[in-house]
C-alpha positions in Angstrom: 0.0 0.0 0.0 2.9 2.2 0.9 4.1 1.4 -3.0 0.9 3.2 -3.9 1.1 6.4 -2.2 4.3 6.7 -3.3 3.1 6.4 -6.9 0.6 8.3 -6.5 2.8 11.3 -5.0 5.1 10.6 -7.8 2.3 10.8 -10.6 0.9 14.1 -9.2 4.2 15.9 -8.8 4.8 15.4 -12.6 1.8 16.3 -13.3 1.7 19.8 -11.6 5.5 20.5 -12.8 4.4 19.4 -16.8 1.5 21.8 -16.1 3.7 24.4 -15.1 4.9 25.1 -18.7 4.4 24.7 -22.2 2.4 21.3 -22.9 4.2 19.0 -25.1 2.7 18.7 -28.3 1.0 15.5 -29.5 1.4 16.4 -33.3 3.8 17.1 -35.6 2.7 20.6 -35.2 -0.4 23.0 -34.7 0.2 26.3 -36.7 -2.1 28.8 -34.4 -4.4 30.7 -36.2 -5.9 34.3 -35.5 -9.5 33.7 -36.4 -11.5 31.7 -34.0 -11.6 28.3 -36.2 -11.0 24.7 -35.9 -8.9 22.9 -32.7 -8.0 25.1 -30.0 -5.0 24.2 -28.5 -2.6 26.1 -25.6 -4.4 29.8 -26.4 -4.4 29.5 -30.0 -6.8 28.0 -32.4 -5.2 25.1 -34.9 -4.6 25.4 -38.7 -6.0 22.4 -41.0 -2.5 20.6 -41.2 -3.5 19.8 -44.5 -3.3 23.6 -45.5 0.0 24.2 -43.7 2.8 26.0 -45.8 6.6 26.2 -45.3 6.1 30.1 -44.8 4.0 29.0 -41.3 7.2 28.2 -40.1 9.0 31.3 -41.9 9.7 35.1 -40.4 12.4 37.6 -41.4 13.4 40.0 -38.9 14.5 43.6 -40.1 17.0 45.7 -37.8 15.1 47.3 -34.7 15.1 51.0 -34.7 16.6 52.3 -31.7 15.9 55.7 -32.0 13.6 55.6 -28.7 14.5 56.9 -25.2 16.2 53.6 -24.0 18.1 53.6 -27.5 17.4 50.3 -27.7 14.6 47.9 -29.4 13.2 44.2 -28.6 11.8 42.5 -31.5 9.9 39.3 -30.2 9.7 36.3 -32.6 6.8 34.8 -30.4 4.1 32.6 -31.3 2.0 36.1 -32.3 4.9 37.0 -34.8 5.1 33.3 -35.9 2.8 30.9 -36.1 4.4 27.7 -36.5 5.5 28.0 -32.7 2.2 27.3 -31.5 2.6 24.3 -28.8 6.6 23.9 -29.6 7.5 25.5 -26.1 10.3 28.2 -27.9 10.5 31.8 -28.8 13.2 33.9 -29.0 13.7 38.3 -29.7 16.2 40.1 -31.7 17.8 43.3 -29.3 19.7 45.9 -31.0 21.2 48.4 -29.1 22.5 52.0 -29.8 25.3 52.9 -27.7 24.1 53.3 -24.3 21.2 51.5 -24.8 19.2 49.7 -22.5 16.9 47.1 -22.0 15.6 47.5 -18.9 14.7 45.8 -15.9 11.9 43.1 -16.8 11.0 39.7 -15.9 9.2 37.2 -18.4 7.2 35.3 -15.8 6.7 31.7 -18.0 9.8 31.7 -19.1 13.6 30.9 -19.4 16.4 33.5 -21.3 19.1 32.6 -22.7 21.6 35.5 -24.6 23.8 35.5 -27.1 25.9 38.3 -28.2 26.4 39.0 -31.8 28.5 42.3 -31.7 28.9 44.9 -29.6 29.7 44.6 -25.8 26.8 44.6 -23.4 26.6 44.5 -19.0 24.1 42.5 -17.9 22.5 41.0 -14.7 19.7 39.5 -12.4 18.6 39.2 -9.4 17.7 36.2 -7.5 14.1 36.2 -5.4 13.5 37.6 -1.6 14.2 33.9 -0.5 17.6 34.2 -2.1 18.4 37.6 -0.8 18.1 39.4 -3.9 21.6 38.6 -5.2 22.5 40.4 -8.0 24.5 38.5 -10.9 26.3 40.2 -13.3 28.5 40.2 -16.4 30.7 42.1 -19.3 29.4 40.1 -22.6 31.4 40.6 -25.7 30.7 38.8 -29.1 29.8 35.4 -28.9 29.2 35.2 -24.8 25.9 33.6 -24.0 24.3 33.8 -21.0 21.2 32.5 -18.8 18.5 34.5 -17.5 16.3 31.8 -15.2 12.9 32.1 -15.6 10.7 35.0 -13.6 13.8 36.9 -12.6 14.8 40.3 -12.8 17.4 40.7 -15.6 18.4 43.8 -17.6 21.2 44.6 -20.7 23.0 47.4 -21.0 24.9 48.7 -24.0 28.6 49.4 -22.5 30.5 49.2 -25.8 31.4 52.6 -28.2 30.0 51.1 -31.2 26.0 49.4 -31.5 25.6 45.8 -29.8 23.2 43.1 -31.4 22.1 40.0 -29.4 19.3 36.8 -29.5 17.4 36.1 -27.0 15.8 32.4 -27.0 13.0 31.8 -24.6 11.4 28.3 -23.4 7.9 29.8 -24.0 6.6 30.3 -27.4 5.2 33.0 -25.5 7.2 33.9 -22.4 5.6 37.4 -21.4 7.0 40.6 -21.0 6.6 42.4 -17.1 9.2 46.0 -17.8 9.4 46.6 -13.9 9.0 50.8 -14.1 5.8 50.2 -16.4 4.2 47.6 -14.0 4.5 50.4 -11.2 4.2 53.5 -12.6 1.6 52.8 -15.3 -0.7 50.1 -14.4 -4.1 50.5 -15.9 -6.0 51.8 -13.5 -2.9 53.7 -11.4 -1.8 52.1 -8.4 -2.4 53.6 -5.7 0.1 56.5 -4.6 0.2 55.9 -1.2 1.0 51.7 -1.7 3.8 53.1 -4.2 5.2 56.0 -1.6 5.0 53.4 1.2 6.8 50.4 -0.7 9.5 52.8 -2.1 9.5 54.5 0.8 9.9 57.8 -0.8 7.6 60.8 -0.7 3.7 61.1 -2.4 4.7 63.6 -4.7 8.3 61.8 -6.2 5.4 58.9 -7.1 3.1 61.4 -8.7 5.5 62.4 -10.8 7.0 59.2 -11.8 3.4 58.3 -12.6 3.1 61.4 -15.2 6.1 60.4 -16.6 5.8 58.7 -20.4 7.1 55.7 -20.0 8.8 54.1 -22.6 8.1 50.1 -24.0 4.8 49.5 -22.7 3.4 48.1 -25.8 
């Protein structure tokens, strides 16, 4: 009887970690769709596989214009961008960088980063949860560094060389989710409350007011 328990414990502990992420796909593929139609699988509804073309699977990605105030531009390669990832458990974004820019501090809450620098030089970090004592990790990343970003952790790249930087991000999500930490605070939809913000921050009522009139960049 023990045997069982133990099995059962076993089973249920898969099942909640599976759960926890992407579901596997039981197909060759499931190319989502836009209009409500057909199979409905993980958010997205299915294409006829029989109607499936090679340019499903297909997306060219142009140079990001970083003429913004963080002088830099993420350009995601999700499932929304490309179709074919629908139920395949991957994404990745295209970061170019001005010099001096930024991408700032943001978490992708379902899922994993992993960097690769393709020129340039960039400084980047994380830091770990309260449990961990908020330990920041950081790095100098020159061409062809790579570096992991685990998922639901603060993380950040920074644009340190003289010249623009380019990097790819892959994600273990085919749609990981963007929080930008300033945006979450300062403009939630409707505002968070001053007071929470000027007793969290522990600053005064009116440096929150004006942090929440502030145009903040990278919402969308």
């Amino acid at each position: 009887m023990k045997g069982v328990y133990l099995l059962v414990a076993v089973l249920a502990l898969t099942s909640s970690l599976v759960s926890a992420y992407d579901p596997s796909p039981l197909q060759d593929f499931c190319v989502a769709l836009k209009k409500p139609d057909g199979v409905f699988v993980n958010g997205k509804f299915c294409k006829d596989p029989k109607t499936v073309k090679a340019e499903d699977f297909f997306l060219h990605v142009e140079l990001g214009n970083t003429d913004n105030p963080l002088n830099a531009q993420v350009t995601p390669v999700a499932v929304d961008q490309l179709p074919g990832l629908n139920t395949l458990g991957i994404s990745l974004a295209r970061i170019d960088f001005a010099p001096k820019g930024l991408n700032p501090p943001h978490t992708h809450p379902r899922g994993t980063e992993i960097l690769i620098v393709l020129e340039g030089t960039l400084y980047v970090g994380f830091v770990t949860s309260n449990q961990d004592g908020n330990r920041l990790f950081t790095k100098v990343l020159n061409k062809g560094d790579v570096f992991v970003f685990p998922i639901g952790l603060v993380h950040f790249q920074l644009n340190i060389g003289y010249g623009n930087a380019v990097a790819i991000a892959g994600l273990s999500s085919q749609n990981p989710g963007t929080v930008i930490v300033a945006n979450a605070l300062f403009k939630a939809v409707p505002p968070i409350s001053v007071e929470v913000l000027a007793r969290a921050l522990q600053v005064d009522n009116k440096v929150i007011e004006d942090l929440q009139r502030k145009s903040w960049y990278g919402k969308d």
